[in-house]
mmJSON file of the N, C-alpha and C atoms, coordinates in Angstrom:
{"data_MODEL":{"atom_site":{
"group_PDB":["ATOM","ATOM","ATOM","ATOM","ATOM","ATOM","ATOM","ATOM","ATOM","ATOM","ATOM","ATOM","ATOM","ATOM","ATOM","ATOM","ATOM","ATOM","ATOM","ATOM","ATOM","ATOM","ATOM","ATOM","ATOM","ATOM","ATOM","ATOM","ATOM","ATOM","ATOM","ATOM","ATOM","ATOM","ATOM","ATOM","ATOM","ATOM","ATOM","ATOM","ATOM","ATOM","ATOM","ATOM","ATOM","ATOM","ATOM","ATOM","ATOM","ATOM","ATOM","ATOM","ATOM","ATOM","ATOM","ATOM","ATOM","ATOM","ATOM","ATOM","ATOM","ATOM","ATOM","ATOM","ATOM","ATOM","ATOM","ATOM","ATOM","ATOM","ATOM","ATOM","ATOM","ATOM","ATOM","ATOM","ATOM","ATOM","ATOM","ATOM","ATOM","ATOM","ATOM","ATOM","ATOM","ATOM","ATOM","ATOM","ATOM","ATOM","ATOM","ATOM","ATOM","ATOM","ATOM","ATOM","ATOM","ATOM","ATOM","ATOM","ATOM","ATOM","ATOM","ATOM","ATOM","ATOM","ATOM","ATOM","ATOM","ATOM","ATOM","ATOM","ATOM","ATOM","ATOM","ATOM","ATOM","ATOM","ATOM","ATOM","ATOM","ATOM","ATOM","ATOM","ATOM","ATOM","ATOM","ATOM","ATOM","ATOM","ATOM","ATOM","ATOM","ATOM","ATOM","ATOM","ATOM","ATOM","ATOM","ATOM","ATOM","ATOM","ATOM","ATOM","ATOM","ATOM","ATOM","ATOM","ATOM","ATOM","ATOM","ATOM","ATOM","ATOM","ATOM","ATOM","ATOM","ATOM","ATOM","ATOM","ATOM","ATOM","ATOM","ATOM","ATOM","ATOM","ATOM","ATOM"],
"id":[1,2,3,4,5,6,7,8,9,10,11,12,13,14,15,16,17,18,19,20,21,22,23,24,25,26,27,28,29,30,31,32,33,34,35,36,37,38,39,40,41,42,43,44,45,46,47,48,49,50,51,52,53,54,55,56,57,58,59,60,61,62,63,64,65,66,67,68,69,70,71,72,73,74,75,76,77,78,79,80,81,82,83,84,85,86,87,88,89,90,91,92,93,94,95,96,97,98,99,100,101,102,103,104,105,106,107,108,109,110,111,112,113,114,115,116,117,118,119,120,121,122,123,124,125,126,127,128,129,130,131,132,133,134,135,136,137,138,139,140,141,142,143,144,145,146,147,148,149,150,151,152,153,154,155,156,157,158,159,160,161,162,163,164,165,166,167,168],
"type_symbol":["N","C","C","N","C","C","N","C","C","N","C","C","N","C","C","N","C","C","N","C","C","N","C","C","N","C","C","N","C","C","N","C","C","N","C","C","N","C","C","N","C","C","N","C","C","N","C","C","N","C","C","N","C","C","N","C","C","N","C","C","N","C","C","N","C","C","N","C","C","N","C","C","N","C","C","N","C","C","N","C","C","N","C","C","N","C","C","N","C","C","N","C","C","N","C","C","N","C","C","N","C","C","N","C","C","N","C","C","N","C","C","N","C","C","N","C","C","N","C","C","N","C","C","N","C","C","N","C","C","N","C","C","N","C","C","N","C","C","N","C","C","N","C","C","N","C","C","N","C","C","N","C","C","N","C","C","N","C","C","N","C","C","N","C","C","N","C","C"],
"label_atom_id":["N","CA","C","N","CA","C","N","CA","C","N","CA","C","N","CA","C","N","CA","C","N","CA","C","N","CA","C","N","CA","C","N","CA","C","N","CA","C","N","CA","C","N","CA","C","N","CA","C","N","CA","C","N","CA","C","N","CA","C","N","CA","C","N","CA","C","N","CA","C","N","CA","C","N","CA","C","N","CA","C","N","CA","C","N","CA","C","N","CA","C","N","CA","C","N","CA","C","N","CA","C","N","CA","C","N","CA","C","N","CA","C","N","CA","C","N","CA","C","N","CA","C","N","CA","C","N","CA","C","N","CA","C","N","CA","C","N","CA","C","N","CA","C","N","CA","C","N","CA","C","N","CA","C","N","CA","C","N","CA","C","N","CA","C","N","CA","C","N","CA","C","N","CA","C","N","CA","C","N","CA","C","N","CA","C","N","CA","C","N","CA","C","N","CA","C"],
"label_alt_id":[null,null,null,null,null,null,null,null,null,null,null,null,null,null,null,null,null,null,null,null,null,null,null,null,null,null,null,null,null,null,null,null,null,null,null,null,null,null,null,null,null,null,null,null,null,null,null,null,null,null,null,null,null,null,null,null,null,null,null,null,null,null,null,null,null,null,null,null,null,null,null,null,null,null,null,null,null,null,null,null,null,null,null,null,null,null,null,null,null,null,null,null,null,null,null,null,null,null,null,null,null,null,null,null,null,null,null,null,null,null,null,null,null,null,null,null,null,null,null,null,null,null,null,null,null,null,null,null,null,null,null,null,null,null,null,null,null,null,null,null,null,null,null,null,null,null,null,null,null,null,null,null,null,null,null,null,null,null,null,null,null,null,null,null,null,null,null,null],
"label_comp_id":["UNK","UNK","UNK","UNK","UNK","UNK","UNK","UNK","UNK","UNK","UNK","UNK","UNK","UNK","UNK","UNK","UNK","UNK","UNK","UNK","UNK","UNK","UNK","UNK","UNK","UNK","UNK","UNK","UNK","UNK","UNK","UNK","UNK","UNK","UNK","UNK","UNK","UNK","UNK","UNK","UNK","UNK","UNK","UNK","UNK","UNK","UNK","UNK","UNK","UNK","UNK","UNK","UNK","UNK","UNK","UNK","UNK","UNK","UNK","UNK","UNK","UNK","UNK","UNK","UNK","UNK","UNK","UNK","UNK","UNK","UNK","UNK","UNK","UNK","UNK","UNK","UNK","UNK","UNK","UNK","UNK","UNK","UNK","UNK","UNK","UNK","UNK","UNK","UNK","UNK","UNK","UNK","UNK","UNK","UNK","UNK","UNK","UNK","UNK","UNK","UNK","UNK","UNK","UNK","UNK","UNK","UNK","UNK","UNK","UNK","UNK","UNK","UNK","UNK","UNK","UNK","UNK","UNK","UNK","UNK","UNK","UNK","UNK","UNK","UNK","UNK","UNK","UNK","UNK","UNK","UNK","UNK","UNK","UNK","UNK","UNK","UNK","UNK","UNK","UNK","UNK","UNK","UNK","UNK","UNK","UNK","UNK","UNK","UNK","UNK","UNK","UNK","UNK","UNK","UNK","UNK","UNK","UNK","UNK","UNK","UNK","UNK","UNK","UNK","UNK","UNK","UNK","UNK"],
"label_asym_id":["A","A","A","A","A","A","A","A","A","A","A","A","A","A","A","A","A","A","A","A","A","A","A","A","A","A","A","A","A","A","A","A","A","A","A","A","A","A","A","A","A","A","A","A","A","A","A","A","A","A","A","A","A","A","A","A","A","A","A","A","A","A","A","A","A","A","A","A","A","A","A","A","A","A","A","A","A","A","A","A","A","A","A","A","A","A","A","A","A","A","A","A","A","A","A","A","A","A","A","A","A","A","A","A","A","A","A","A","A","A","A","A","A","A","A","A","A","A","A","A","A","A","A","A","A","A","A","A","A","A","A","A","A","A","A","A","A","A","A","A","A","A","A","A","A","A","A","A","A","A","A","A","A","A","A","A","A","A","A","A","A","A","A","A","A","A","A","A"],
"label_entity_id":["1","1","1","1","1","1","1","1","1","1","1","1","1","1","1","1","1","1","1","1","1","1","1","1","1","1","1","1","1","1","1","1","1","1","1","1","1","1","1","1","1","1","1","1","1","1","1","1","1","1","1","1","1","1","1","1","1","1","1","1","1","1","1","1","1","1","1","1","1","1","1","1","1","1","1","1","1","1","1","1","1","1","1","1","1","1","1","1","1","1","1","1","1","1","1","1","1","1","1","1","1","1","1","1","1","1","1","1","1","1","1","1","1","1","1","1","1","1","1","1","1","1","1","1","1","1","1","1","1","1","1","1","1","1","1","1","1","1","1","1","1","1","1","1","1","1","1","1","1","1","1","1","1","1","1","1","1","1","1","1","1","1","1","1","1","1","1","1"],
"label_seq_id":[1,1,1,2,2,2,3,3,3,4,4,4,5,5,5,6,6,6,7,7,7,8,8,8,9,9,9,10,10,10,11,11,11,12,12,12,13,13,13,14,14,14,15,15,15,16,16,16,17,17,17,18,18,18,19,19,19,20,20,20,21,21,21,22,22,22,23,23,23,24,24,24,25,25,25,26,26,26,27,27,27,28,28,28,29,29,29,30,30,30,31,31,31,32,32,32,33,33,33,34,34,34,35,35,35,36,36,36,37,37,37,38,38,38,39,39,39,40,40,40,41,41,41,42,42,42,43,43,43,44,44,44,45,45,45,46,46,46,47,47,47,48,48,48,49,49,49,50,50,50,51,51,51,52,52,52,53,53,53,54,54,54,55,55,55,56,56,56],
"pdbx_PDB_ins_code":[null,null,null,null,null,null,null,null,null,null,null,null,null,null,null,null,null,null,null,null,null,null,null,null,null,null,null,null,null,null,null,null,null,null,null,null,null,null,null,null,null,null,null,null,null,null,null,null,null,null,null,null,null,null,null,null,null,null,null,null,null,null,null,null,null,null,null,null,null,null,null,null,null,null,null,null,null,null,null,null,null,null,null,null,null,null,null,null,null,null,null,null,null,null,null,null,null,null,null,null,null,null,null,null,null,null,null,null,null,null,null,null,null,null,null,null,null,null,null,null,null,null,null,null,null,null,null,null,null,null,null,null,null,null,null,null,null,null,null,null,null,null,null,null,null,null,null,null,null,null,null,null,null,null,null,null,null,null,null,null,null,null,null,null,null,null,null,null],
"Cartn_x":[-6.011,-5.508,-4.842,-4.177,-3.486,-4.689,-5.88,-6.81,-7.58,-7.456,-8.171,-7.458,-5.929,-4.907,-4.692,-4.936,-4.892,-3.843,-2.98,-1.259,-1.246,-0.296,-0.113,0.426,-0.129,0.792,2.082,2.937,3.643,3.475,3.652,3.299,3.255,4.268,5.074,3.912,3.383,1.993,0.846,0.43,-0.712,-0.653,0.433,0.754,0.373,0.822,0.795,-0.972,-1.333,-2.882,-3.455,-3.024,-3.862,-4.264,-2.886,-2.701,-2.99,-3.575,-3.473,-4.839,-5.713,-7.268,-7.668,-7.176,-7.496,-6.974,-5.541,-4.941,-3.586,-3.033,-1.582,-2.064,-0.717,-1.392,-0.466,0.647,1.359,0.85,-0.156,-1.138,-1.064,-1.377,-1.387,-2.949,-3.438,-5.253,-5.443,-6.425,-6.807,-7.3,-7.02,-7.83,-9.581,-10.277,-11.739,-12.268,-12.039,-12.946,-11.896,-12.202,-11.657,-11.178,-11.816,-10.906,-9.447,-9.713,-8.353,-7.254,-7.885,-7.058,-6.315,-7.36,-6.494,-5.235,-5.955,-4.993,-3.394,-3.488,-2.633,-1.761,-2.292,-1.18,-0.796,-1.488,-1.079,0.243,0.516,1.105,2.335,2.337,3.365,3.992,3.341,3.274,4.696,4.072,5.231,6.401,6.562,7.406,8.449,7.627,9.001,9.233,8.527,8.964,10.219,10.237,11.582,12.676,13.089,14.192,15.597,16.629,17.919,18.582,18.709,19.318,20.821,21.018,22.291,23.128,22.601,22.992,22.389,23.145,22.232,22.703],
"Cartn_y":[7.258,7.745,9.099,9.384,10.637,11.729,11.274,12.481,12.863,11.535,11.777,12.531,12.32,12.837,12.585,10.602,9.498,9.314,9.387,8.817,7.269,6.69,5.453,4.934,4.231,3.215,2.065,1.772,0.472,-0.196,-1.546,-2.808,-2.933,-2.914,-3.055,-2.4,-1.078,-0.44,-1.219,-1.666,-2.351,-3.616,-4.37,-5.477,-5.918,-4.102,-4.078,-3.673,-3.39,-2.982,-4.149,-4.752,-6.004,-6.909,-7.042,-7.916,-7.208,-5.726,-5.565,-3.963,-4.826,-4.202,-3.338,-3.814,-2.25,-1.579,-1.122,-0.437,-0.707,-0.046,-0.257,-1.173,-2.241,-3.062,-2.657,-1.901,-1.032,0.103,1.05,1.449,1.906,3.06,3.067,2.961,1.753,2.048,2.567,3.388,3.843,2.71,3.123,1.922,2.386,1.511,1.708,1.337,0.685,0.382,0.344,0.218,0.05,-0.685,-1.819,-3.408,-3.628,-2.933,-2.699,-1.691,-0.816,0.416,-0.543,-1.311,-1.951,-2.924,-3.743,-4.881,-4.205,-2.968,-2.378,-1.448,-1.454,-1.107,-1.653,-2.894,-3.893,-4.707,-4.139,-5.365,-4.042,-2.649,-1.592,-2.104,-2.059,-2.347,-3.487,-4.433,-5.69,-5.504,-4.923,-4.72,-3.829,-2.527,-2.049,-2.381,-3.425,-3.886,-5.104,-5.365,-6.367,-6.216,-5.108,-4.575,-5.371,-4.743,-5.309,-6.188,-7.129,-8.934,-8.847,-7.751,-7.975,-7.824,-6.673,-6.386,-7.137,-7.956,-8.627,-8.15],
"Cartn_z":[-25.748,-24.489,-24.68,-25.54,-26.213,-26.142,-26.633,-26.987,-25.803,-24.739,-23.586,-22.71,-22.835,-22.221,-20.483,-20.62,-19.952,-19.642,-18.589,-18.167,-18.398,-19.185,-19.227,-17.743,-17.748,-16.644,-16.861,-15.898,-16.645,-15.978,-16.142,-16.528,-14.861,-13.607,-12.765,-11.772,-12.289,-11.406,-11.858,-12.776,-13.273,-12.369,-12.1,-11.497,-10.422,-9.812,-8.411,-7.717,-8.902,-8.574,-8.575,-9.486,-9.88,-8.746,-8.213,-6.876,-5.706,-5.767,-4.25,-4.357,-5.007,-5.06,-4.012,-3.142,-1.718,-1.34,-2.006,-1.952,-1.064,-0.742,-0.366,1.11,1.297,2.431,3.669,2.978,3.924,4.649,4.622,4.544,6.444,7.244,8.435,8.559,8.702,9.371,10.767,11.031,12.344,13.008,14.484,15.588,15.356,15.224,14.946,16.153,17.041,18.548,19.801,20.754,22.054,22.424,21.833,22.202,21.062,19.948,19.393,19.874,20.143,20.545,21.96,22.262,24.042,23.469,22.406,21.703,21.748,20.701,20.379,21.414,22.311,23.828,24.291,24.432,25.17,24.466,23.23,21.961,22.167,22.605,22.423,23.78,24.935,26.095,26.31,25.87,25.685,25.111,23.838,23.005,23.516,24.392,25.413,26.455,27.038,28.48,27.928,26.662,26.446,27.022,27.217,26.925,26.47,27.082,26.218,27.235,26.644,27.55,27.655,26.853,26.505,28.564,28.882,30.232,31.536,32.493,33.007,34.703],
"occupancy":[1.0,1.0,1.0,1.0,1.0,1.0,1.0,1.0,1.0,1.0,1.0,1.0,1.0,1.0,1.0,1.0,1.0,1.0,1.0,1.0,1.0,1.0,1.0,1.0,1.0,1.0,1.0,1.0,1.0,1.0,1.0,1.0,1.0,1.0,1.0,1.0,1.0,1.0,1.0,1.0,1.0,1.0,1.0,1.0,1.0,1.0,1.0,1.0,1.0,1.0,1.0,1.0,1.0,1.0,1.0,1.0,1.0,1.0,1.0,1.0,1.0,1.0,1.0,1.0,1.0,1.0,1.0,1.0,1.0,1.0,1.0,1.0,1.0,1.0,1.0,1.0,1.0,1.0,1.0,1.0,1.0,1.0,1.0,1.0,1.0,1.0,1.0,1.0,1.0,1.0,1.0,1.0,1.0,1.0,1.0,1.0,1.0,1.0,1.0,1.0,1.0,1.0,1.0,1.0,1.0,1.0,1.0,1.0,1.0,1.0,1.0,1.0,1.0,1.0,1.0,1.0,1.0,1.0,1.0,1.0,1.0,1.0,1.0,1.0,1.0,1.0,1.0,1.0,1.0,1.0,1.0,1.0,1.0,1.0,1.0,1.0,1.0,1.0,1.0,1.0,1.0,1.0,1.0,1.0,1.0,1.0,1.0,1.0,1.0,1.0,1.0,1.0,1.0,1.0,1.0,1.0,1.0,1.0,1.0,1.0,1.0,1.0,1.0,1.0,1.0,1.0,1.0,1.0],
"B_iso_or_equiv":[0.0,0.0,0.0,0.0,0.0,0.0,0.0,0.0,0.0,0.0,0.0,0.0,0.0,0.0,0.0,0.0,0.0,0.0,0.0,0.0,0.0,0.0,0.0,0.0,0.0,0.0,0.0,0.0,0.0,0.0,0.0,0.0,0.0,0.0,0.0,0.0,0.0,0.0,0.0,0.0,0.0,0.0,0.0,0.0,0.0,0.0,0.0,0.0,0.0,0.0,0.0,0.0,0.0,0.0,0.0,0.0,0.0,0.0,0.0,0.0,0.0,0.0,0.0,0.0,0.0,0.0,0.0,0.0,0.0,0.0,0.0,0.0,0.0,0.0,0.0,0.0,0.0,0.0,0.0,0.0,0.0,0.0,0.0,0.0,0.0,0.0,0.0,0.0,0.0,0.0,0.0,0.0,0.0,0.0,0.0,0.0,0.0,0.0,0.0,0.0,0.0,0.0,0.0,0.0,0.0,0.0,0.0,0.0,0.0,0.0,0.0,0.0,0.0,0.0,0.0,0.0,0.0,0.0,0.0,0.0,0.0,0.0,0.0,0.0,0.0,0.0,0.0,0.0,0.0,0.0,0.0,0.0,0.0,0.0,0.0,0.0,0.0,0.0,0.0,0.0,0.0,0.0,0.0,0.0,0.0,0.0,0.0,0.0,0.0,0.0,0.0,0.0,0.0,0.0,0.0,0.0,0.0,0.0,0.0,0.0,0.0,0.0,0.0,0.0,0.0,0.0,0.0,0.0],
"pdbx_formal_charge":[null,null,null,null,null,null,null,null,null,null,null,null,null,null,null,null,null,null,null,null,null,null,null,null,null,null,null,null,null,null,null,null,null,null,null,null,null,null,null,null,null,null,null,null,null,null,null,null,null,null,null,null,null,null,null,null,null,null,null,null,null,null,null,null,null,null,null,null,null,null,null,null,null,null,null,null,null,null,null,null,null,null,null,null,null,null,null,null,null,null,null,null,null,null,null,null,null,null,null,null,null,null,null,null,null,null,null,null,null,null,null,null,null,null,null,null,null,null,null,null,null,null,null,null,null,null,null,null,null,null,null,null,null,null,null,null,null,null,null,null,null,null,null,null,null,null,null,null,null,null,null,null,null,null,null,null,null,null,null,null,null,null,null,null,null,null,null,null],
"auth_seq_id":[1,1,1,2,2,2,3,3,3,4,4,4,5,5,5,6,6,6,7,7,7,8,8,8,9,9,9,10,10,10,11,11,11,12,12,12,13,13,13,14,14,14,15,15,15,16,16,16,17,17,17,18,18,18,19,19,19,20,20,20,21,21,21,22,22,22,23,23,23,24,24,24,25,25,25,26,26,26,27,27,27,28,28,28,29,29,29,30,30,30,31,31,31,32,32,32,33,33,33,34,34,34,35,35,35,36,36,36,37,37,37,38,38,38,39,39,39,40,40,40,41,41,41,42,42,42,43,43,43,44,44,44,45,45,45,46,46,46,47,47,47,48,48,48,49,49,49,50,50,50,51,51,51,52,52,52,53,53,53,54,54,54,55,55,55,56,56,56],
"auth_comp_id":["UNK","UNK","UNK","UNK","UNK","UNK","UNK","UNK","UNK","UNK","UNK","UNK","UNK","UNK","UNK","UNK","UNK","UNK","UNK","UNK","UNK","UNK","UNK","UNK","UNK","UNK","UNK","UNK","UNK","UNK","UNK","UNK","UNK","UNK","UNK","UNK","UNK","UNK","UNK","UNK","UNK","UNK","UNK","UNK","UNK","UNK","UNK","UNK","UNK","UNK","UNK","UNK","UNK","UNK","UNK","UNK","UNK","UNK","UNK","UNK","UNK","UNK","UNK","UNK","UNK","UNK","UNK","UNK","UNK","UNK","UNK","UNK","UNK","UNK","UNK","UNK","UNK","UNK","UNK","UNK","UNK","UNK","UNK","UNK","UNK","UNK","UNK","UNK","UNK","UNK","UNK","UNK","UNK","UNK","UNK","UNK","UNK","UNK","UNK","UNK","UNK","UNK","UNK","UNK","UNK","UNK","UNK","UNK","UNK","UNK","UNK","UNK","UNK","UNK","UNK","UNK","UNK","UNK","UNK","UNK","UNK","UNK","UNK","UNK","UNK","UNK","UNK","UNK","UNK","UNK","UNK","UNK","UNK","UNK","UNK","UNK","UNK","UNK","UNK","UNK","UNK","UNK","UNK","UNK","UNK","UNK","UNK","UNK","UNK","UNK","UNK","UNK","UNK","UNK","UNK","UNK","UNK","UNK","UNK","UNK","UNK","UNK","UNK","UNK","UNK","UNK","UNK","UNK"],
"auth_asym_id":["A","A","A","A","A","A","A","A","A","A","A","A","A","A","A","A","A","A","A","A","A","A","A","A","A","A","A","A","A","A","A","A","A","A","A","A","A","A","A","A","A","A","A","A","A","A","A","A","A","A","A","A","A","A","A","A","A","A","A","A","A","A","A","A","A","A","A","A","A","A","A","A","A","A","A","A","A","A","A","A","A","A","A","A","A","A","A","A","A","A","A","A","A","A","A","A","A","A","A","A","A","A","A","A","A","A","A","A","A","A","A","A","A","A","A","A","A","A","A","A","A","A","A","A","A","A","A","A","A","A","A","A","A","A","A","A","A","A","A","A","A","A","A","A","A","A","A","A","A","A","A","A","A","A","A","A","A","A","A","A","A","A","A","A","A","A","A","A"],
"auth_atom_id":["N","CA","C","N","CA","C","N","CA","C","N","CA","C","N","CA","C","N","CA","C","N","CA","C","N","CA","C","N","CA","C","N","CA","C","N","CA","C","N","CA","C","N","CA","C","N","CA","C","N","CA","C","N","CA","C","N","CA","C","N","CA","C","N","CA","C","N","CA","C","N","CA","C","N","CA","C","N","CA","C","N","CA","C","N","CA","C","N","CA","C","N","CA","C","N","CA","C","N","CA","C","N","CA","C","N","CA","C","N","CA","C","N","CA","C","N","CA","C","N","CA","C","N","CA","C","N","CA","C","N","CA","C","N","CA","C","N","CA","C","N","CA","C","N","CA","C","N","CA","C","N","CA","C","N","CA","C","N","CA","C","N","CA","C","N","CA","C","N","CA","C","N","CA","C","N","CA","C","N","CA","C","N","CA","C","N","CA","C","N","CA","C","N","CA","C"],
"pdbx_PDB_model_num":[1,1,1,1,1,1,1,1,1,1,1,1,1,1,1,1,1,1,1,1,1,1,1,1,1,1,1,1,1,1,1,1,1,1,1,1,1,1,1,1,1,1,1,1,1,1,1,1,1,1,1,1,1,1,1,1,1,1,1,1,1,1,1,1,1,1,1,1,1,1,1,1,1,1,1,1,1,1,1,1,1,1,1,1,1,1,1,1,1,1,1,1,1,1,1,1,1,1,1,1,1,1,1,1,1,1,1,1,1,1,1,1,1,1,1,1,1,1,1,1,1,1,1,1,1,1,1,1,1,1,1,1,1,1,1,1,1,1,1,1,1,1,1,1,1,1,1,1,1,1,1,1,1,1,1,1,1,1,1,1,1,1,1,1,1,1,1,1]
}}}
């Protein structure tokens, strides 16, 4: 690895690859169709119509 002048990894990144083959699962994916892109408004949609209970 020295002669190839290869970065070692530690143990803790090897680990984390090991277990998570597609890459980060934190990861922002794009909306790919229409019926997601709707999912996903509809799911923002809700989330601010909650609002705060505290005031009634």
């Amino acid at each position: 690895m020295d002669r190839r002048h290869i970065q070692r990894r530690s143990r803790s990144d090897t680990a984390y690859q090991k277990k998570h083959p597609k890459g980060d699962p934190f990861k922002f994916r794009p909306v790919i169709n229409m019926e997601d892109a709707w999912l996903k408004g509809l799911g923002i949609g809700l989330y601010w119509g909650e609002g705060n209970k505290a005031n009634k």
